[in-house]
C-alpha positions as CSV (number, residue, x, y, z in Angstrom):
1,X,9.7,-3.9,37.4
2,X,7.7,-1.4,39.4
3,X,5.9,1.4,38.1
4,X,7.4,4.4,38.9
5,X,7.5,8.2,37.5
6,X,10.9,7.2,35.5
7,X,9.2,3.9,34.2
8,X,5.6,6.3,33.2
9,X,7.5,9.3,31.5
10,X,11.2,9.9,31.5
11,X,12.0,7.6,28.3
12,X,9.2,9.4,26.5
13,X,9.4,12.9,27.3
14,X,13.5,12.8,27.0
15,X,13.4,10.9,24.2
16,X,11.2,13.2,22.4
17,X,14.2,15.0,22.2
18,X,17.1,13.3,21.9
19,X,16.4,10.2,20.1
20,X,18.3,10.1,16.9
21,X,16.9,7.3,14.3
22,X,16.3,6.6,11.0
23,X,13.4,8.1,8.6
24,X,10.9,5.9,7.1
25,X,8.9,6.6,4.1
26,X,5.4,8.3,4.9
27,X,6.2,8.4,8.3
28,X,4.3,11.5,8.1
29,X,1.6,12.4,5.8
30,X,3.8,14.9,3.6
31,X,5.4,12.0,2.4
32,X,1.7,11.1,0.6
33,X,-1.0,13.6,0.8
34,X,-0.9,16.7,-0.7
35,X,-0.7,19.3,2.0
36,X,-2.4,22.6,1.8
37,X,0.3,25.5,2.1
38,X,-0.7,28.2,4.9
39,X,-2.2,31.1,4.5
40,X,0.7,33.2,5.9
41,X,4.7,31.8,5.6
42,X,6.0,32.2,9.2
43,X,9.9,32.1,10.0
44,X,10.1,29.1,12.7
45,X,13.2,28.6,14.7
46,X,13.1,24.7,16.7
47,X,15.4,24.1,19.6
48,X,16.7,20.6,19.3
49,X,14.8,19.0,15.9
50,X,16.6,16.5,15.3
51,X,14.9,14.0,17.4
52,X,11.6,12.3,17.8
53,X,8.5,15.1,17.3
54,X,10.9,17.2,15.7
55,X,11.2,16.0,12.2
56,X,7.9,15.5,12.1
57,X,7.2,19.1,12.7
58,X,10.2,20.0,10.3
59,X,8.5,18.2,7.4
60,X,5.0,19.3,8.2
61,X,6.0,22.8,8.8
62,X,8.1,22.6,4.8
63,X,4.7,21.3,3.4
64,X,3.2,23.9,5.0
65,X,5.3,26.8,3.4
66,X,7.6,27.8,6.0
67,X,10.5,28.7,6.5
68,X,12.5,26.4,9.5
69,X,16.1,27.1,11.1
70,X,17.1,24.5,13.9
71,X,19.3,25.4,17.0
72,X,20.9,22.1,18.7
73,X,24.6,21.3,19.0
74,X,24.9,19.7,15.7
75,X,25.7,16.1,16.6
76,X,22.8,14.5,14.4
77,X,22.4,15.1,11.2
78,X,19.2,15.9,9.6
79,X,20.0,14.1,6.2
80,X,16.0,14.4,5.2
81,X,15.9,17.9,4.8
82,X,19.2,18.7,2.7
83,X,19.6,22.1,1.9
84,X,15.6,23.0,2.9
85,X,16.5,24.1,6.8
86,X,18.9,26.4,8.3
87,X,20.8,24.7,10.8
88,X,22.4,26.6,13.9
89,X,24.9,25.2,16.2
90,X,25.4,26.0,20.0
91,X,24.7,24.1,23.4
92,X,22.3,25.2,25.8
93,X,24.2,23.4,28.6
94,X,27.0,25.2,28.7
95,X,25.2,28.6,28.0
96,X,26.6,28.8,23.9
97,X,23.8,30.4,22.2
98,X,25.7,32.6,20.5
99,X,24.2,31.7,17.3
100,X,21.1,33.4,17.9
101,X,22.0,36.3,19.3
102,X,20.7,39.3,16.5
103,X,18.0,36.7,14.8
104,X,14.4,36.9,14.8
105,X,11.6,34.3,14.4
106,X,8.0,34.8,14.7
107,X,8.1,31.2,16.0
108,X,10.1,29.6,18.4
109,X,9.1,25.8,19.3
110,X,11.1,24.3,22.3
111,X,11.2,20.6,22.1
112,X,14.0,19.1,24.7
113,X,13.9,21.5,27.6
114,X,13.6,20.0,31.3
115,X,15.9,22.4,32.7
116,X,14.6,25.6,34.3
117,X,18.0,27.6,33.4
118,X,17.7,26.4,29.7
119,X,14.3,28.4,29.5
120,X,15.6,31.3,31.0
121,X,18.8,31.1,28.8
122,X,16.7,30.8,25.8
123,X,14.5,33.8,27.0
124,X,17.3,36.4,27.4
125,X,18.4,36.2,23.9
126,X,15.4,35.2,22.3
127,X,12.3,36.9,23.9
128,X,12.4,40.3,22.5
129,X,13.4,38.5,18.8
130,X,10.6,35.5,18.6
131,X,6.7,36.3,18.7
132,X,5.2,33.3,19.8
133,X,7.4,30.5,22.0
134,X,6.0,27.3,22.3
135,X,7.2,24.5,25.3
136,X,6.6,20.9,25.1
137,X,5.9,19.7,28.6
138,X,4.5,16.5,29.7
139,X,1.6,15.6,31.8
140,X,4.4,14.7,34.8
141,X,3.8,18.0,36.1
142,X,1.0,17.5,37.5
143,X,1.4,16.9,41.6
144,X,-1.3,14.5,41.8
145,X,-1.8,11.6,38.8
146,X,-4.2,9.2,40.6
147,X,-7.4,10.6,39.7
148,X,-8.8,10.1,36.4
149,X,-10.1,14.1,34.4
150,X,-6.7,16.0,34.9
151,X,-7.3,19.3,33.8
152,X,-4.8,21.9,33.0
153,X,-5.4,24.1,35.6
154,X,-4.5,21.0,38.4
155,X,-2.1,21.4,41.2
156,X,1.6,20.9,39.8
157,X,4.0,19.0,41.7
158,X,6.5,21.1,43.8
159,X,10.3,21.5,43.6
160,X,11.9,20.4,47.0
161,X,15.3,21.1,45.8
162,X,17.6,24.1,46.9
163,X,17.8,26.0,43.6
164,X,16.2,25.0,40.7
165,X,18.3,27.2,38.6
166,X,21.3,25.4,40.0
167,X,20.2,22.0,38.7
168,X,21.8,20.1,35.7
169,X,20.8,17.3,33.0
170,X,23.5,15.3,35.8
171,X,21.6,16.4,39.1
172,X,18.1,15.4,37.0
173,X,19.5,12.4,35.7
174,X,20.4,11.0,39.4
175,X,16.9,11.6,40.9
176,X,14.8,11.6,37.8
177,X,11.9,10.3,39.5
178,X,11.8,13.0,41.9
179,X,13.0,16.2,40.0
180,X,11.2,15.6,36.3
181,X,8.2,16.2,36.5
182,X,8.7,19.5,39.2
183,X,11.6,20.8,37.2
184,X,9.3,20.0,34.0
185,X,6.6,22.9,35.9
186,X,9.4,25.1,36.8
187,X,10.4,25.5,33.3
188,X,6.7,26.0,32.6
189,X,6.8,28.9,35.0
190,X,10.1,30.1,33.3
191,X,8.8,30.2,30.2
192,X,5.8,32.2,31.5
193,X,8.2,34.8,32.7
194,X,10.3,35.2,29.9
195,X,8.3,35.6,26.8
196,X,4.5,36.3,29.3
197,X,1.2,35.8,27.2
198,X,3.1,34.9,24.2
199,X,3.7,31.3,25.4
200,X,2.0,27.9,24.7
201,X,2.6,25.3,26.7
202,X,1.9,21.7,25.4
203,X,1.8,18.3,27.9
204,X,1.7,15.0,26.1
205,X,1.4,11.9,27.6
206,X,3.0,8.3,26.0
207,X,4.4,9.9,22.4
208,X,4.1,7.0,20.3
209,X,4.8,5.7,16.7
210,X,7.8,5.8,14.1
211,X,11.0,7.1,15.5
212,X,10.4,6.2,19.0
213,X,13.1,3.9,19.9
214,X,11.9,3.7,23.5
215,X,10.0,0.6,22.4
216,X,7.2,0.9,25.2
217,X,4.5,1.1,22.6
218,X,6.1,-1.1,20.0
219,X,6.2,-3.8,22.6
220,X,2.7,-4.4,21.5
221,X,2.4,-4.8,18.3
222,X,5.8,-6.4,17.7
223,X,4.5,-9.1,20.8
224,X,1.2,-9.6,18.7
225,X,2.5,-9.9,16.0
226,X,4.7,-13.0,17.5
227,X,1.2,-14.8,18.4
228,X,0.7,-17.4,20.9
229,X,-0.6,-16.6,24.3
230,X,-0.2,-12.9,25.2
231,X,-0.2,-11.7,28.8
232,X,-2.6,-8.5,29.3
233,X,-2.1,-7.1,32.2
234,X,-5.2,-5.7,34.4
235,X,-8.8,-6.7,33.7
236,X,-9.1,-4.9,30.5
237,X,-10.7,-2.0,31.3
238,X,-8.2,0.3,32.3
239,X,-7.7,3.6,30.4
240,X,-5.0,4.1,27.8
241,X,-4.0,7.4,26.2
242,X,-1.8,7.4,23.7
243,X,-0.5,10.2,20.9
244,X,1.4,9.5,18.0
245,X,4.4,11.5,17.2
246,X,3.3,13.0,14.1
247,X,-0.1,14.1,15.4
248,X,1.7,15.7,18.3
249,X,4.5,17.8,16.0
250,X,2.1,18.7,13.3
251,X,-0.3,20.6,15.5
252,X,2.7,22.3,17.0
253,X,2.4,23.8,14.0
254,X,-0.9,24.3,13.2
255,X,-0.9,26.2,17.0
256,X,2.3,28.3,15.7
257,X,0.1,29.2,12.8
258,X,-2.9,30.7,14.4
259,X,-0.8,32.0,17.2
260,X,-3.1,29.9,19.7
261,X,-1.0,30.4,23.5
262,X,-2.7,28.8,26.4
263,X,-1.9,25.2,28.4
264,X,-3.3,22.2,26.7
265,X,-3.0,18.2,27.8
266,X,-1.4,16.6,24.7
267,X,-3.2,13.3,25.1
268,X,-5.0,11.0,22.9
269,X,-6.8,9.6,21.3
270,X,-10.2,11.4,21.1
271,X,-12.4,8.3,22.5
272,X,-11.9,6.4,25.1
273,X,-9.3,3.5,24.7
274,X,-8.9,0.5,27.1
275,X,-6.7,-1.8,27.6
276,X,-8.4,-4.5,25.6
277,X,-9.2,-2.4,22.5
278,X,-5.9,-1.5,22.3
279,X,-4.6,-5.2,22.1
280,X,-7.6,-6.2,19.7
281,X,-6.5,-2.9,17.4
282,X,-2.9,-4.2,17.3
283,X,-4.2,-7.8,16.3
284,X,-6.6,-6.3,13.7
285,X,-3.6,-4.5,12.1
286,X,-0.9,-7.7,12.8
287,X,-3.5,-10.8,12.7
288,X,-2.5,-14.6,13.4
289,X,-3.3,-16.6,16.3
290,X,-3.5,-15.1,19.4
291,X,-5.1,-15.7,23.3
292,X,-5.5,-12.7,25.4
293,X,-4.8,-14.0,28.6
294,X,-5.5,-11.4,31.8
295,X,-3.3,-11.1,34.7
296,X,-4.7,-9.3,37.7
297,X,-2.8,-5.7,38.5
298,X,-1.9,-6.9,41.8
299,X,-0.6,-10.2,41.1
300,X,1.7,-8.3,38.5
301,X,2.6,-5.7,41.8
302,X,3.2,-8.5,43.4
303,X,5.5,-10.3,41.1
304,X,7.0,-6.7,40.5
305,X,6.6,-6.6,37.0
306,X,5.1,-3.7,35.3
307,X,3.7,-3.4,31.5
308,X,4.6,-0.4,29.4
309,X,1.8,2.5,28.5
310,X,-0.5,0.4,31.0
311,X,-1.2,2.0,34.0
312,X,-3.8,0.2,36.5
313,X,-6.8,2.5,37.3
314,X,-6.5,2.1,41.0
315,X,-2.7,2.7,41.3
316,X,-2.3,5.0,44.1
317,X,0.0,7.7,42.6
318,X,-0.8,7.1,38.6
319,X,-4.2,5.6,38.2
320,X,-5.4,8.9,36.3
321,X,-2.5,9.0,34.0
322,X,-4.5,6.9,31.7
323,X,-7.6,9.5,31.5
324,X,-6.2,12.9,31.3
325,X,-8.5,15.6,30.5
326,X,-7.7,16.7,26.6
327,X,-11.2,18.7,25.7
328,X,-9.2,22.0,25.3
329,X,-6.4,20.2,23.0
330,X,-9.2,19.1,21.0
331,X,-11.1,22.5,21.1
332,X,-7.6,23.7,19.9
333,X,-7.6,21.5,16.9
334,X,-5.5,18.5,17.9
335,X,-6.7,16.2,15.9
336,X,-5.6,12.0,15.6
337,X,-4.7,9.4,13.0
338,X,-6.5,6.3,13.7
339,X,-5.1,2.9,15.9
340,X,-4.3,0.9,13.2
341,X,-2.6,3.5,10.9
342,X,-0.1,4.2,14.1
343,X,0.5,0.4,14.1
344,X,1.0,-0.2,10.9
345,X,3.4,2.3,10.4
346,X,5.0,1.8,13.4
347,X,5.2,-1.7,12.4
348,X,6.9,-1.0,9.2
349,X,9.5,1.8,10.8
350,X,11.0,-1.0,13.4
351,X,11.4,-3.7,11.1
352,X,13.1,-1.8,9.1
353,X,15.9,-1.2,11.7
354,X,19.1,-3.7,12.3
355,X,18.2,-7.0,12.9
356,X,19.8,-6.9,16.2
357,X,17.9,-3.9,17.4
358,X,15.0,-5.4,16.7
359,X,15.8,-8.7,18.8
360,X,16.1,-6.1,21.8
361,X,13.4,-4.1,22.7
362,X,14.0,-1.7,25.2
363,X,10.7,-1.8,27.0
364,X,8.3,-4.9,27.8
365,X,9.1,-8.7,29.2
366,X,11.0,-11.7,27.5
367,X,9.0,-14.0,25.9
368,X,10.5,-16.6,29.1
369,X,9.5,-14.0,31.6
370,X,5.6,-13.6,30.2
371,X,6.0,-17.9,29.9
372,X,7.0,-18.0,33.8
373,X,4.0,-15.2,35.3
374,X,1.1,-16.8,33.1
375,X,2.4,-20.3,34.4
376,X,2.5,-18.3,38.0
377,X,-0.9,-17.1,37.9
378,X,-2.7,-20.0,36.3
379,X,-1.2,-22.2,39.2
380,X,-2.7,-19.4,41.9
381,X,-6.2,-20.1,40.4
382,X,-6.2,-23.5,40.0
């Protein structure tokens, strides 16, 4: 399995959107700490919601005294939140936003966009009725990831298509690797245009922690938590950034609420986090027996077999994705949860999912496969 721009950021970024899962108890702090209500109620409209981020920033923005209306097409139901939010039905794909037309927010928060036309969409009915319009990106947009310090105001990768307008969730789909991250920009752009210096725009990295059913993160802790002989890819040094869901939706709102606009990298945490110190915070939250056993980048290239959230420092096209820039997020007031409190939650959402979804993760190696490459490169250094 090769790294590749689909492997790094389409689960997560689409996902973010669209995954529909379970709740957990505390899976965000409202659920156990007393939350202090805002100094000024805001009306917040969300586009999609229903997903990964967006439930956390429904239940945040509740604590917080607000008042929250979702627009998606009303296929998941938001059984958390029963008779507390307004829900809106229409479908950006096919141009239904009827439902909005007349409304107005002083929020808008746009979680599952990747399409430049449903920006622009959005923009014509909503930009004369919504203050402030925030736009979940991802750091994809950037047109060169192999440098470590990726600030905001880096080159963004270009559109080679013939009309960006023109293409669909079906045209993205078939050439994800090649149209996400540029289409990702272009919707930046859009949203520039449409609603001008009234627009945030927010790019996370690897969104992690309960509700993400991508399983690139879990793979860790769940594998730890297994014991034995875990294979670490790299030599332990290389960079990891890493945001948990809730940290990510709940500053979405704290941004809505001091009507902060700018670009800002979404990434995490606030320290620097290797490789190794994010396998050793796993352990210290899972514990048992367990060897850390390092396997060379290239060897793993070699044997075309990638590792989720690691990226290898040196890869040619993504060995910065591990050490983007986040000073101004921070200077914002992003703020993150500890490691282990991500893990141990995390931990306690996936097992309590169906047995049989948690016997198949959707991201990582077999147990067999790890077996065969640690057999592999012991033998090669013998």
């Amino acid at each position: 399995m090769r790294t590749s721009r689909r492997d790094l950021f389409k689960l997560g970024a689409l996902a973010a959107a669209s995954t529909v899962l379970p709740a957990i108890a505390n899976a965000s702090p409202t659920a156990s700490t007393a939350i202090e209500r805002a100094q000024r109620p805001l009306k917040i409209l969300i586009l999609g919601g229903t997903g990964f981020t967006g439930p956390f920033q429904v239940q945040y923005a509740l604590a917080r005294g607000h008042q929250v209306t979702l627009f998606n097409r009303g296929k998941r139901p938001s059984p958390e939140w029963p008779g507390e939010v307004e829900q809106l039905h229409g479908d950006r794909n096919t141009g239904d936003l009827s439902a909005l037309a007349g409304r107005k927010w002083d929020v808008c928060i746009d979680n599952p966009t990747s399409l430049p036309f449903w920006v622009r969409d959005a923009g014509q009915v909503l930009k004369d009725n919504v203050g402030h319009y925030l736009f979940i990106s991802t750091i994809s947009v950037y047109a060169d990831g192999s440098k470590a310090g990726i600030a905001e105001d880096a080159p963004l990768a270009p559109y080679r298509g013939a009309d960006a307008m023109a293409e669909t969730r079906e045209s993205l789909m078939a050439d994800i690797a090649n149209l996400y991250g540029p289409l990702k920009a272009l919707s930046e752009a859009e949203a520039r245009r449409q609603f001008g210096p009234r627009t945030t725009i927010v790019r996370p990295g690897y969104i992690v922690g309960p509700r993400d059913d991508t399983d690139r993160f879990t793979y860790w802790p769940h594998r730890i938590a297994q014991g034995g002989e875990v294979l670490v890819p790299g030599d332990g040094r290389d960079p990891v950034q890493i945001i948990d869901g809730r940290d990510l939706g709940e500053w979405m709102i704290r941004l809505a609420e001091a009507g902060t606009t700018g670009t800002f990298n979404a990434c995490g945490p606030d320290y620097a986090l290797s490789t190794d110190a994010m396998v050793h915070g796993c352990h210290a939250v899972t514990g048992g027996p367990v060897a850390f056993t390092h396997v060379p980048a290239d060897f793993l290239e070699e044997q075309q077999v990638g590792l989720p959230i690691w990226v290898s420092r040196t890869h040619a096209t993504y060995g910065g994705y591990g050490a983007v820039d986040n000073t101004r997020a921070i200077a914002a007031g992003l703020t993150f949860r500890p490691l282990a409190t991500t893990v141990e939650d995390l931990l306690a959402w996936f097992r309590s999912l169906p047995p049989e979804r948690q016997a198949k993760l959707e991201a990582g190696i077999s147990r067999e496969r790890e077996a065969e490459l640690l057999k592999a490169w012991k033998a090669r250094t013998a």
